[in-house]
C-alpha positions in Angstrom: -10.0 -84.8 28.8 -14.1 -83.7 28.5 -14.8 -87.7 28.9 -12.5 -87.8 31.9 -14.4 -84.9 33.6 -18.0 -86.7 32.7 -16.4 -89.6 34.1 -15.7 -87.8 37.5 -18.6 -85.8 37.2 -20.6 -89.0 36.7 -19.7 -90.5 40.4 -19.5 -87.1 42.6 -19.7 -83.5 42.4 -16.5 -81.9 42.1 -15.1 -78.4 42.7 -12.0 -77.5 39.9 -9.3 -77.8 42.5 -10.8 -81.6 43.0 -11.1 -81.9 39.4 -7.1 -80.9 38.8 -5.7 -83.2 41.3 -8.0 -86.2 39.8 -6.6 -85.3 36.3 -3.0 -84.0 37.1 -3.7 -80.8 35.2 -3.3 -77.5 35.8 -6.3 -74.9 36.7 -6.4 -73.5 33.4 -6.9 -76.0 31.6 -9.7 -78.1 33.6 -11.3 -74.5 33.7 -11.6 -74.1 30.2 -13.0 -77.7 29.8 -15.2 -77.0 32.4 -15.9 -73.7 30.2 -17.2 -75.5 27.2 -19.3 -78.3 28.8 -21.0 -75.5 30.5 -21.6 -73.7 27.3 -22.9 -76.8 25.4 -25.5 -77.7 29.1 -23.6 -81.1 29.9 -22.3 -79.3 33.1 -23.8 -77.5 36.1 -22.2 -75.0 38.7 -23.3 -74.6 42.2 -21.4 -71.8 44.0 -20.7 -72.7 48.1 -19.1 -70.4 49.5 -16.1 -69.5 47.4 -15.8 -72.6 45.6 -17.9 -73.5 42.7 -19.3 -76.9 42.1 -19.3 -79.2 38.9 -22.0 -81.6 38.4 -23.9 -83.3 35.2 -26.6 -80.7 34.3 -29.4 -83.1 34.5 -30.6 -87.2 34.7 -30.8 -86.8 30.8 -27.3 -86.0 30.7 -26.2 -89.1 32.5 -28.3 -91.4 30.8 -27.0 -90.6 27.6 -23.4 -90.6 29.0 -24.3 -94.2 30.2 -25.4 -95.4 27.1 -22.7 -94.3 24.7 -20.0 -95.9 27.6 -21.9 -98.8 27.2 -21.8 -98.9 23.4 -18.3 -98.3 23.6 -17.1 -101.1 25.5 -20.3 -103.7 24.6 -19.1 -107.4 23.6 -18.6 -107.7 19.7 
């Protein structure tokens, strides 16, 4: 599920109610994945209004993301 949301998160920045539809899960339970990626600084938030916005925390993040997807499906 965690690799789902980097997947998402990798292409747009998503709010949890954006997040839930894209993953067909409930609220709870993309919030508390949401929860620990925040926790461990993979994931930033940026409140608009009354939603609240999910987004890689940094360029760092993404390259490293990049690379292990890469390594994961490189030619053998």
């Amino acid at each position: 599920t965690r690799l789902k949301i980097f997947t998402l998160l990798s292409k747009n920045t998503l709010n949890v109610e954006e997040l839930t539809q894209a993953l067909n899960m409930t609220q709870s339970a993309v919030s508390h994945q949401l929860s620990s990626l925040r926790k461990l600084n993979l994931v930033r938030t940026e409140k608009v209004g009354r939603k609240v916005f999910y987004s890689l925390a940094d360029d760092h993040v993404m390259q490293i993301f990049k690379q292990a997807w890469d390594h994961v499906f490189e030619d053998h």
